[in-house]
C-alpha positions in Angstrom: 41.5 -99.1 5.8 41.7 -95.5 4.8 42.1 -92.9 7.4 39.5 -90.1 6.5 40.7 -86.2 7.8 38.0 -85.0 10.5 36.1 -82.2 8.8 35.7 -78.7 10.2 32.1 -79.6 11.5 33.2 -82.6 13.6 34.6 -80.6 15.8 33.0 -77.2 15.7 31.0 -76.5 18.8 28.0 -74.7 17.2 27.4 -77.8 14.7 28.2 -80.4 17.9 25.6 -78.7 19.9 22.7 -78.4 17.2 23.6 -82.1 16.2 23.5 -83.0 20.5 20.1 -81.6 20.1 18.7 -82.8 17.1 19.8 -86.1 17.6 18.4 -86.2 21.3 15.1 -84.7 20.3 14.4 -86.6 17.5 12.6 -89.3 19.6 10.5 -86.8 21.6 9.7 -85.1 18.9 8.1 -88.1 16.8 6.2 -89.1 20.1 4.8 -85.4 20.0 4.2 -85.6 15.9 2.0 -89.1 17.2 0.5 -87.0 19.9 -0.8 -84.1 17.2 1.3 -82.0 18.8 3.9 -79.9 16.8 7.2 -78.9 18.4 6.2 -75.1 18.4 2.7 -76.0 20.5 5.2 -78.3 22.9 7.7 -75.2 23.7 4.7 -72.8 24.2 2.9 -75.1 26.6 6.0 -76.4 28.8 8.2 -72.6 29.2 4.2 -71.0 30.3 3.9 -74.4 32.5 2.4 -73.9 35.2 1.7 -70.2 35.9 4.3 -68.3 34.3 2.6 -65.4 31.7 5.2 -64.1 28.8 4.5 -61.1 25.7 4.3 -62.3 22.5 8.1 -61.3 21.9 9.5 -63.3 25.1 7.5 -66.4 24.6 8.9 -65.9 20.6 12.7 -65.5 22.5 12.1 -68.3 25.2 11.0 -70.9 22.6 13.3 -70.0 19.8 10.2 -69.3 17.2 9.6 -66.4 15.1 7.1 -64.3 16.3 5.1 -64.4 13.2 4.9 -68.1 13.6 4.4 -67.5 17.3 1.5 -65.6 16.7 -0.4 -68.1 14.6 0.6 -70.9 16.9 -1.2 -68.7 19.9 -3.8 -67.8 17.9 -4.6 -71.7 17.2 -3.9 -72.5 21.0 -6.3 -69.5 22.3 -9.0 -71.6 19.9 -8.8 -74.6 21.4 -8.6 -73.4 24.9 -5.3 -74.0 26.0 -3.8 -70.6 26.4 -5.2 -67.4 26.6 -4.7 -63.6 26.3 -4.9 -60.7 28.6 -3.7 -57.4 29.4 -0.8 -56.7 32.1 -2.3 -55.1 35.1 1.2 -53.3 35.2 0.5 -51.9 31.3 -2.7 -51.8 29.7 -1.0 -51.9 26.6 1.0 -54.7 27.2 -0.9 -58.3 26.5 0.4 -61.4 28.6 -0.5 -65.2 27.2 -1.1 -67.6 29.9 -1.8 -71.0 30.4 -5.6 -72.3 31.0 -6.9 -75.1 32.7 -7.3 -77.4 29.8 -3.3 -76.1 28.9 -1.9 -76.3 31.8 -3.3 -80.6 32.2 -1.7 -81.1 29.1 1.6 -79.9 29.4 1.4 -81.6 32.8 1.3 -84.6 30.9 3.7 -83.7 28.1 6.6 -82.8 30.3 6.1 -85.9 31.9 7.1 -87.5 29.5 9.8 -85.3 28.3 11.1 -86.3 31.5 10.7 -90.0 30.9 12.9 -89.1 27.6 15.4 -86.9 29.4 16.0 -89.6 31.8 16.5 -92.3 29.4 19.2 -89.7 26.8 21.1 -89.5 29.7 20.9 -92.8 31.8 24.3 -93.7 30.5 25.8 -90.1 32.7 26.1 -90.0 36.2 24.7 -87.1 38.2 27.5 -85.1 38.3 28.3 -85.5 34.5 24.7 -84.3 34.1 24.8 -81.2 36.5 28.2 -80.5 35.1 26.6 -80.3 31.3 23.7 -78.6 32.0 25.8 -76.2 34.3 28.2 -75.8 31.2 25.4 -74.9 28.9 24.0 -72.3 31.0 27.3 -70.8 31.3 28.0 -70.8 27.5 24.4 -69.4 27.1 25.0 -66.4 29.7 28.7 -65.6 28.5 27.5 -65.3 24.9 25.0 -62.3 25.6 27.4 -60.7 27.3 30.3 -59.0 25.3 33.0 -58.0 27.6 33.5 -62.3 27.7 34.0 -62.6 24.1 37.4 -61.7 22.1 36.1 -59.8 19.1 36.9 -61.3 15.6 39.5 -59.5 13.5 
């Protein structure tokens, strides 16, 4: 049997992590595509879930969309009564998007089952493995917006 070189991607940590979450959202994902529900609707409803009210340009940050795209998914959520719009009592000029009743039920029910998903990706981990990985993550995703902790390229 031939003995095939591992290529760069194998084990680059960018490409591991965006295949980790690819292949473990892939299920999820089709269950939301059944549902009617695209991916971009799903990240708006669960980061506002329950009570939490974001601008335009930190929901766009927080879910990882453009905020073109944002905007058109908002717009289509705000029709069908599942978020809504209003100003900042702290700015006037600043306009907050919130979850509504009718939102707020279904990404009750929708991070339930993201739950039920989570649970089942990692129910071959044990706890600590799990806190340890999510722990890790956090930390690579704090030390990467901060400068001082990364050598600069040269």
């Amino acid at each position: 049997m031939e003995k095939f070189e591992e290529s760069f991607t194998e084990g680059y940590l960018l490409y591991l992590l965006a295949q980790a979450s690819a292949d473990a959202s892939t299920e999820f994902h089709r269950s939301l595509a059944n549902q009617g529900v695209p991916v971009s609707k799903w990240r708006v409803l669960a980061t506002l879930y329950p009570t939490r009210q974001m601008t335009i340009g930190q929901l766009a940050d927080h879910c990882l969309i453009k905020q073109s795209t944002l905007t058109r998914t908002i717009d289509r959520l705000e029709k069908t009564g599942e978020v809504k719009r209003h100003s900042s009592s702290d700015d006037r000029r600043k306009v907050l998007v919130g979850l509504t009743s009718e939102g707020k039920t279904l990404a009750a029910e929708l991070i339930a089952k993201a739950k039920i998903h989570e649970t089942d990706i990692l129910s071959s981990y044990s706890i600590v493995e799990i806190d340890t990985l999510k722990e890790m993550l956090n930390m690579l995703r704090q030390r990467v917006k901060q400068p001082e902790h990364r050598r600069q390229a040269g």
